[in-house]
PyMOL commands that place a pseudoatom at each C-alpha (Angstrom):
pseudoatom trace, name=CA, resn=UNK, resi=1, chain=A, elem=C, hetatm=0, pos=[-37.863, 28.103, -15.565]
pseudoatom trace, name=CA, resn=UNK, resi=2, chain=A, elem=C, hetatm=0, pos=[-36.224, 28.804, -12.265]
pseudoatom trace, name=CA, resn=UNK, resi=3, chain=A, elem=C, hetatm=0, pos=[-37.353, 24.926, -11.678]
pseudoatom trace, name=CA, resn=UNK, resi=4, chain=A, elem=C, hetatm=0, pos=[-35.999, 23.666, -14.549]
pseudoatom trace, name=CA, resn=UNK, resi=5, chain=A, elem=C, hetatm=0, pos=[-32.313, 25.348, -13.990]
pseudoatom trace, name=CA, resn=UNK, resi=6, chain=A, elem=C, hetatm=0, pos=[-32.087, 23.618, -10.562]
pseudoatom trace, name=CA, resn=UNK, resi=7, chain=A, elem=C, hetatm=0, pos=[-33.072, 20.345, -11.549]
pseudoatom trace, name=CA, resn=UNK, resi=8, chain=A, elem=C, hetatm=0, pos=[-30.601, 20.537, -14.203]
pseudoatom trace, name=CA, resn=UNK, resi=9, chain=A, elem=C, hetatm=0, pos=[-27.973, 21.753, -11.525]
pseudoatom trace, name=CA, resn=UNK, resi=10, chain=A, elem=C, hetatm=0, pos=[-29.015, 18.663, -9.644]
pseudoatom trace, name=CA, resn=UNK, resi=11, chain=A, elem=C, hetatm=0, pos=[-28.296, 16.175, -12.919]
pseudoatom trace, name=CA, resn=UNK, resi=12, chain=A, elem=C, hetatm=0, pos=[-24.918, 17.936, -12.952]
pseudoatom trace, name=CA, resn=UNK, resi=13, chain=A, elem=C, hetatm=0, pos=[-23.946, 17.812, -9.459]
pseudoatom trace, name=CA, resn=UNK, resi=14, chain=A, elem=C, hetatm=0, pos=[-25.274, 14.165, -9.622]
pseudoatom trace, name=CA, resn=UNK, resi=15, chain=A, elem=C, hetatm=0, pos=[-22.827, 13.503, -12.652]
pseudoatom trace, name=CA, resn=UNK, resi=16, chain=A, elem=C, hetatm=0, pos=[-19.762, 14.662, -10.820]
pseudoatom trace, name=CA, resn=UNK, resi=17, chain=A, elem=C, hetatm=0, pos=[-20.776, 12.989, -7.812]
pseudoatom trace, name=CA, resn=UNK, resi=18, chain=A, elem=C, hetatm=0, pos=[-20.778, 9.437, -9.963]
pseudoatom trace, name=CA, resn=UNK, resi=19, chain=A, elem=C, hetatm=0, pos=[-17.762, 10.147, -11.788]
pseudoatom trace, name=CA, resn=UNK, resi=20, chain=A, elem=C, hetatm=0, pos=[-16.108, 11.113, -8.486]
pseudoatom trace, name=CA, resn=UNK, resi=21, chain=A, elem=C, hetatm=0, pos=[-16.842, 7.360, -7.246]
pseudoatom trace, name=CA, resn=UNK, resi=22, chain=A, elem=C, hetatm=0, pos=[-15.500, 6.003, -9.796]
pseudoatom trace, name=CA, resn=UNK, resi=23, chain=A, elem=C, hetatm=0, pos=[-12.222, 7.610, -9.568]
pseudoatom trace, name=CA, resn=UNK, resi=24, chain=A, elem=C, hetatm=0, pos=[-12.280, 6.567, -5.750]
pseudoatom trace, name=CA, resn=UNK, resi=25, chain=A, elem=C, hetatm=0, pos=[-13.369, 2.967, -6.599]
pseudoatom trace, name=CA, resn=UNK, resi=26, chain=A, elem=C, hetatm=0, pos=[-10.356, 3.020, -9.261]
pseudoatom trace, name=CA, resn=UNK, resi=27, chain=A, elem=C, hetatm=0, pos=[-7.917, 4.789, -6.726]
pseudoatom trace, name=CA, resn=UNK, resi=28, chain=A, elem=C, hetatm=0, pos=[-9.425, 2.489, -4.258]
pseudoatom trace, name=CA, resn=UNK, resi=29, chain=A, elem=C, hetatm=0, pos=[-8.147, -0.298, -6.429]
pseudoatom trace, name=CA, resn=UNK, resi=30, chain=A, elem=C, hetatm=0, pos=[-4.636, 0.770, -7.218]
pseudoatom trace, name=CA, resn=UNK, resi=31, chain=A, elem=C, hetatm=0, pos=[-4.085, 1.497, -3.194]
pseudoatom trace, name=CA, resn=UNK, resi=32, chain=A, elem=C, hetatm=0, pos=[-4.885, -1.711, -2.278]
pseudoatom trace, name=CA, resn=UNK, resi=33, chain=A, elem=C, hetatm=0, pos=[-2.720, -3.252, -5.603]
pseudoatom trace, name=CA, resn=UNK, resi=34, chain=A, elem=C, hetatm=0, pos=[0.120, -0.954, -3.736]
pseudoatom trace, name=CA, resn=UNK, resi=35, chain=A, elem=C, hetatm=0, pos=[0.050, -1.803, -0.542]
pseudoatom trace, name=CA, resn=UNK, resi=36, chain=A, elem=C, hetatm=0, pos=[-0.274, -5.445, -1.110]
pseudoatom trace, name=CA, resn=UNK, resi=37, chain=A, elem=C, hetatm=0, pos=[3.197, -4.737, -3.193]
pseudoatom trace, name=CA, resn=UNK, resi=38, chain=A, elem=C, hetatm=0, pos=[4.584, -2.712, -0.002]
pseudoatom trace, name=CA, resn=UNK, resi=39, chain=A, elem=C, hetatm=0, pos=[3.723, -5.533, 2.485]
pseudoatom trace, name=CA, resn=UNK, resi=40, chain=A, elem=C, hetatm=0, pos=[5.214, -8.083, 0.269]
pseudoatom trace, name=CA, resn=UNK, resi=41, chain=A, elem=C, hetatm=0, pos=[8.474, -6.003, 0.011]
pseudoatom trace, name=CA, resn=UNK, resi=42, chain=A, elem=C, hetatm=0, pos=[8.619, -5.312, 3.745]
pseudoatom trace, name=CA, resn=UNK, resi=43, chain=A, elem=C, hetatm=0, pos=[8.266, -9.470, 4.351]
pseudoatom trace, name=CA, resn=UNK, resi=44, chain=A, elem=C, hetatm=0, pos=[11.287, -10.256, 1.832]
pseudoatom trace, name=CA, resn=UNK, resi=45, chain=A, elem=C, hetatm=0, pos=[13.284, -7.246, 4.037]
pseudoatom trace, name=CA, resn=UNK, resi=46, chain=A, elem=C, hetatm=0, pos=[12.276, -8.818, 7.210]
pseudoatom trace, name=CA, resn=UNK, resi=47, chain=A, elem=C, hetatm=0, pos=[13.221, -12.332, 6.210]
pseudoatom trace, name=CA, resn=UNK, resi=48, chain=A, elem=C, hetatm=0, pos=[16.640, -10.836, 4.553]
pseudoatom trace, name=CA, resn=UNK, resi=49, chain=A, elem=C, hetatm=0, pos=[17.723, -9.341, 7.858]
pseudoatom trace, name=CA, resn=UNK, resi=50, chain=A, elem=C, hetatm=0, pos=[16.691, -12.281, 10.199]
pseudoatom trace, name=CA, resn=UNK, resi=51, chain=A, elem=C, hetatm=0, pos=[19.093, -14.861, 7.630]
pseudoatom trace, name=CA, resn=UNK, resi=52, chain=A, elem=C, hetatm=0, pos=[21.421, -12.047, 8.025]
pseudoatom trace, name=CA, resn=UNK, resi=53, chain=A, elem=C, hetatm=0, pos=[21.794, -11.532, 11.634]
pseudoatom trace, name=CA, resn=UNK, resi=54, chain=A, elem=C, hetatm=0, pos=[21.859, -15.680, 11.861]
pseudoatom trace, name=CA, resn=UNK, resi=55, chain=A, elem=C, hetatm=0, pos=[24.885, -15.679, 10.016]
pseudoatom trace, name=CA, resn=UNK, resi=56, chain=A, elem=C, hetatm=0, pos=[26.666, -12.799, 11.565]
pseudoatom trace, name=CA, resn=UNK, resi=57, chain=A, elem=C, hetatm=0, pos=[25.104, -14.438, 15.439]
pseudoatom trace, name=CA, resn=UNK, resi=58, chain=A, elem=C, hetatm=0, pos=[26.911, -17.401, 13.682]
pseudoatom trace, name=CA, resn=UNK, resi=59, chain=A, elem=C, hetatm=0, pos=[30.358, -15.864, 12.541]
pseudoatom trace, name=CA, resn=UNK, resi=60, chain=A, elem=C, hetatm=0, pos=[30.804, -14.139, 16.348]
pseudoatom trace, name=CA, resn=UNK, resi=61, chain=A, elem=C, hetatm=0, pos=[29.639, -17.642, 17.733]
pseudoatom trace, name=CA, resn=UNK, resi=62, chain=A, elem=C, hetatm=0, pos=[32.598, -19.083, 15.654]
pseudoatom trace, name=CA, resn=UNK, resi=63, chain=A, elem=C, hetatm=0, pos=[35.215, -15.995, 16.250]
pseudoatom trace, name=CA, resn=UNK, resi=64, chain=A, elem=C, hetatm=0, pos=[34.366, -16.448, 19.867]
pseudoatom trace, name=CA, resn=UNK, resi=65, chain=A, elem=C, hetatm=0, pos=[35.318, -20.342, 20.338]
pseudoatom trace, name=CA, resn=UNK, resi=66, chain=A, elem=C, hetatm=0, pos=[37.731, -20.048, 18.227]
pseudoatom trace, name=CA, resn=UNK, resi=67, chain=A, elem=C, hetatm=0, pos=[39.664, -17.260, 21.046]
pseudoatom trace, name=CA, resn=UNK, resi=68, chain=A, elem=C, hetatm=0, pos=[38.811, -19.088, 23.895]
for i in range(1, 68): cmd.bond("trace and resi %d" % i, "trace and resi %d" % (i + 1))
show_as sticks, trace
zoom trace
């Protein structure tokens, strides 16, 4: 009996332990999804600022010979 109650225990604790990686495989999954999303976003920013400070490098370039 006593034998019986702990292998059951161990089916149970085995049971949570599966459905516990699966959650982490799935959360594993959406992380990755997410940062891939994240370092996408951060590229478009970096390439937004570089065109940006060209022009304005540009505009002070101009403003520059334009008073001397």
């Amino acid at each position: 009996m006593c034998c019986q109650a702990g292998v059951s225990k161990l089916k149970e604790a085995r049971e949570v332990v599966d459905s516990l990686k699966k959650k982490a495989a799935q959360q594993s999954q959406i992380l990755a999804e997410k940062q891939r999303e994240a370092d996408e976003s951060m590229a478009e920013i970096t390439s937004t600022i570089q065109v940006n400070l060209s022009l304005i490098i540009t505009l002070f370039t101009d403003i520059i010979r334009q008073h001397h």
